[in-house]
C-alpha positions as CSV (number, residue, x, y, z in Angstrom):
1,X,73.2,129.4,76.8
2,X,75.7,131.1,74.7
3,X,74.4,131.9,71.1
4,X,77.7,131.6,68.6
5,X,76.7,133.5,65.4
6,X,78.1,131.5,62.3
7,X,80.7,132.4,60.1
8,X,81.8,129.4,57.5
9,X,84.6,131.0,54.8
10,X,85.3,129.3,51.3
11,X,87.5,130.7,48.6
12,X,87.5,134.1,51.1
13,X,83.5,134.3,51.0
14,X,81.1,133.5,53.6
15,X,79.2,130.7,52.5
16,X,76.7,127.8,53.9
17,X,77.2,124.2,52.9
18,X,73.9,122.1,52.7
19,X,75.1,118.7,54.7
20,X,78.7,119.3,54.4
21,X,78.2,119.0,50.4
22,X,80.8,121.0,49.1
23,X,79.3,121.3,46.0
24,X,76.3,123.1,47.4
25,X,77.5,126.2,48.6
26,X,75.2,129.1,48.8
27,X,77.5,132.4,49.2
28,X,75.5,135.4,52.0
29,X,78.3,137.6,51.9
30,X,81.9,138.4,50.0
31,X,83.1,139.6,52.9
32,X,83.4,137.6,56.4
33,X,84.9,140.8,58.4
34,X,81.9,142.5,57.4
35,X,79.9,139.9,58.7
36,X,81.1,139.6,61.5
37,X,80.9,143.1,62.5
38,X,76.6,143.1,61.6
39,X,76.8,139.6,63.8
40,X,78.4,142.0,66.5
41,X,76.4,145.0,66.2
42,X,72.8,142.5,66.2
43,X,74.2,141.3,69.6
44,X,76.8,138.6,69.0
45,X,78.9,138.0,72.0
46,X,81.2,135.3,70.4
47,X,81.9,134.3,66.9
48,X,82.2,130.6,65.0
49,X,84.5,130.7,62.4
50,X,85.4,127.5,60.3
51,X,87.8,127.9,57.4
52,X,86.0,125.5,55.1
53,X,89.1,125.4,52.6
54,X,91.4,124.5,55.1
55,X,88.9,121.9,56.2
56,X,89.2,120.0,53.7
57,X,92.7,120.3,52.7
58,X,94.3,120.8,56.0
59,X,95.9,124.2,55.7
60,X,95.0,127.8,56.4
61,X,93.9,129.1,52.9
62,X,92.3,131.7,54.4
63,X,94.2,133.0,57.1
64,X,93.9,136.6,56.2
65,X,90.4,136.8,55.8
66,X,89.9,135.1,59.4
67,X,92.7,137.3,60.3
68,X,90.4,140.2,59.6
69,X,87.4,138.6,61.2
70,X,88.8,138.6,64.4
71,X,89.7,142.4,63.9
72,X,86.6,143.4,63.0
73,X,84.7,141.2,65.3
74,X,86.0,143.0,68.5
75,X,84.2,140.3,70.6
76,X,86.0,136.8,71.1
77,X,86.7,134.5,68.2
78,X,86.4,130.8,68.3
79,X,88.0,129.3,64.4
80,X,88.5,125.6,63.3
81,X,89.1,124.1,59.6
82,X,92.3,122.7,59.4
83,X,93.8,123.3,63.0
84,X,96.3,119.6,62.7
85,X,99.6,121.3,64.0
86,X,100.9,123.0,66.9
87,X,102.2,125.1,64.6
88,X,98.7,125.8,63.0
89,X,97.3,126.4,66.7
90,X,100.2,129.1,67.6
91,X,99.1,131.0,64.3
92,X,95.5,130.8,64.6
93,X,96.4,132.3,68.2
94,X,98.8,135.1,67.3
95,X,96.1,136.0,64.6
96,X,93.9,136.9,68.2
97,X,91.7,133.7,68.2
98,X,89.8,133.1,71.7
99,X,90.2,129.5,71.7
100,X,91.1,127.0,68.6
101,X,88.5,123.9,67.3
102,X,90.2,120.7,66.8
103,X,88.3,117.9,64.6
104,X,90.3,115.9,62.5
105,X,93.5,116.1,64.4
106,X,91.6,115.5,67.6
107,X,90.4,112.3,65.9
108,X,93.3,111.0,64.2
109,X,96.6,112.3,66.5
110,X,95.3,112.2,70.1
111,X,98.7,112.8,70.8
112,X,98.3,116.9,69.3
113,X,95.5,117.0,71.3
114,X,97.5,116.5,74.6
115,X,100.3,118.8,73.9
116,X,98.0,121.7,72.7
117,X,96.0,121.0,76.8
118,X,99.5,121.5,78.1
119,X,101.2,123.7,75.3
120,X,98.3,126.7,75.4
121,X,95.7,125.5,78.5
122,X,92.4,123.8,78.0
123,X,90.3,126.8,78.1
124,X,91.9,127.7,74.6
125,X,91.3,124.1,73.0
126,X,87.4,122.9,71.8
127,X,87.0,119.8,70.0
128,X,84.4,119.2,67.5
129,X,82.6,116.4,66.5
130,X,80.8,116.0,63.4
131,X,78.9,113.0,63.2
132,X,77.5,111.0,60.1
133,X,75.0,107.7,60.4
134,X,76.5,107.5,64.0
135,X,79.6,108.0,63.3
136,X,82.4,110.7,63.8
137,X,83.4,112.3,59.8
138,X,86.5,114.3,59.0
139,X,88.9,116.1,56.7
140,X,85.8,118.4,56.0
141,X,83.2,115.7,56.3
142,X,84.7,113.8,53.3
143,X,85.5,110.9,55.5
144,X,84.0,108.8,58.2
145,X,85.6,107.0,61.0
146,X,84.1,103.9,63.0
147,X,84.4,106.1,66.3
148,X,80.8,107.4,68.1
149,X,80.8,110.7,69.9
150,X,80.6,109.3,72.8
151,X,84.2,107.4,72.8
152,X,85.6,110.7,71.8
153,X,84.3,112.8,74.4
154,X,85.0,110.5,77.0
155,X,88.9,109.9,75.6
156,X,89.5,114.0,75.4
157,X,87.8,114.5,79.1
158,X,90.6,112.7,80.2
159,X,92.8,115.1,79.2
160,X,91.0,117.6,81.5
161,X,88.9,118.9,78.3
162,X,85.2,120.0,79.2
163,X,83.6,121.7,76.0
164,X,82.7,119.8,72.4
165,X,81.0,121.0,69.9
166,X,78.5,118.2,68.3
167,X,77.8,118.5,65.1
168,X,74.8,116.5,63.1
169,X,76.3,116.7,59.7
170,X,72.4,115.3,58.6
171,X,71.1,118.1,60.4
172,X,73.6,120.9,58.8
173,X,71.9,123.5,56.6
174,X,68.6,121.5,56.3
175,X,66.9,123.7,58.4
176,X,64.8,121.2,59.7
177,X,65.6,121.6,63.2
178,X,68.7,120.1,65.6
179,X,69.3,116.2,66.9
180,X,68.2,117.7,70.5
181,X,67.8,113.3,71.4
182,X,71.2,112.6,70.8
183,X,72.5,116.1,72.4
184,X,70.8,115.3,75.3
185,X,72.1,111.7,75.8
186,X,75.7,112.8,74.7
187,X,75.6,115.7,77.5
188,X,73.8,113.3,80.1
189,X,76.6,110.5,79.4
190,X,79.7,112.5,79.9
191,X,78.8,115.4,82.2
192,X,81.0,117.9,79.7
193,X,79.8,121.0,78.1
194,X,78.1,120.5,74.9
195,X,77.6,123.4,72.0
196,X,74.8,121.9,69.7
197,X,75.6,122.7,66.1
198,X,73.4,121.8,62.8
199,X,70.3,122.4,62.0
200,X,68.8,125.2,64.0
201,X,66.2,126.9,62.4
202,X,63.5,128.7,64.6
203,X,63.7,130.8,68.2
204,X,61.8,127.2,69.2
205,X,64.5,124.7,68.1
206,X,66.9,127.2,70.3
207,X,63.7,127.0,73.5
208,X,64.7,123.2,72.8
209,X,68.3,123.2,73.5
210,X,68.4,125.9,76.2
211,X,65.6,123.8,78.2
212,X,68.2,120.5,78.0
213,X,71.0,122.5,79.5
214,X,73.6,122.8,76.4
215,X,75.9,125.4,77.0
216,X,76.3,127.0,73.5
217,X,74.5,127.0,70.1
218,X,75.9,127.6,67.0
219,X,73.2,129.5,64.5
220,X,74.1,130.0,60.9
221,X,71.9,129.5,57.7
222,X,68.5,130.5,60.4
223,X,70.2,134.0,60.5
224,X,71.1,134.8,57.1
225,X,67.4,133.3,56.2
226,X,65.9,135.5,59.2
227,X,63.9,132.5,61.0
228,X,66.2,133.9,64.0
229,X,66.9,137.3,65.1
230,X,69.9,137.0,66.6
231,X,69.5,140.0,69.1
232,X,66.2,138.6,69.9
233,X,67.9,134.8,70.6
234,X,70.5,136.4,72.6
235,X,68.0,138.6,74.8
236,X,65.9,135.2,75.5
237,X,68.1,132.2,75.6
238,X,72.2,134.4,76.0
């Protein structure tokens, strides 16, 4: 189980949002790159990014700060918030990106989804899935659709796509622990690689997930509030 060290950016500063409210923001650091290299140096093998601005207004208003991230970071970078072009894709990319998250564009343009598979290779493409009272939510979480997880993971797996990150926007920030149920049943229904997201907040909720098979976990608010070491999580569950 891969541990993915959280890094969420707003107006340049690395921030938390408390259930996707963007009007509770608590900032942990003005500077992301430095961040990322203390996530690094405490044992991060790969880093989350998510441009929360470009989120919610669906362009890269942060670009050079992730731009440094990814120097810094010197481990692979994984960045979403506002990926909805090709174009945006090619520059997250060239910036030195591992792979790209899609969310809203993977909801609402299915047809972006299949030229970035063939454009830049699935191995470079996740798609996340943020979901609200049972439903998928996007541009930032602002609004919902009428689609479950489920019918979206089994619509991109067609498209020879095998990793989602699932989100529990309920979950997010609270620090009352992850939707391990409905991980579980979303990983059992469609066979693909799930990286739970939302909610972690002890080295037990991670013991949870790593004993139902999900392939990642995404850590944030846990390790800027020190309920998880992250060079501990990594030695146990990485």
């Amino acid at each position: 189980m891969r541990i993915y060290p959280a890094i969420d950016i707003k107006d340049g500063k690395c921030v938390r949002l408390k259930q996707g409210a963007f009007n509770d923001v608590t900032v942990y650091n003005d500077d992301p790159a430095a961040q990322a290299l203390i996530w690094r140096e405490s044992g991060g093998e790969y880093i989350h990014v998510v441009d929360l601005d470009g989120a919610r207004n669906g362009c890269g208003f942060n670009n050079s700060t992730i731009s440094r991230v990814i120097g810094l970071a010197e481990v692979p970078v994984q960045v979403g918030g506002g990926i909805r072009t090709v174009e945006d894709i090619e520059c997250k990319l060239s910036m030195g990106a591992a792979r790209v998250i899609l969310g809203t564009a993977a909801v609402k343009d299915p047809g972006l989804l299949e030229t970035a598979v063939k454009q830049f290779g699935a191995e470079r493409i996740v798609v996340g899935i943020d979901v609200k009272d049972g439903f998928a939510a996007i541009s930032g979480w602002e609004d919902s659709t009428r689609l479950t997880a489920l019918e979206i993971c089994l619509d991109i797996k067609r498209l020879g796509l095998n990793t989602v990150i699932y989100t529990d926007i309920s979950k997010d920030g609270m620090m009352q622990g992850p939707n391990v149920e409905s991980t579980a049943r979303l990983m059992n229904e469609t066979g693909m690689d799930i990286i739970a997201s939302g909610g972690v907040s002890s080295m037990e909720d991670l013991r949870r997930l790593h004993e139902i098979g999900v392939s990642g976990v995404i850590v944030g608010k846990a390790l800027f509030m020190g309920t998880v070491k992250l060079d501990e999580a990594v030695r146990l569950f990485g």
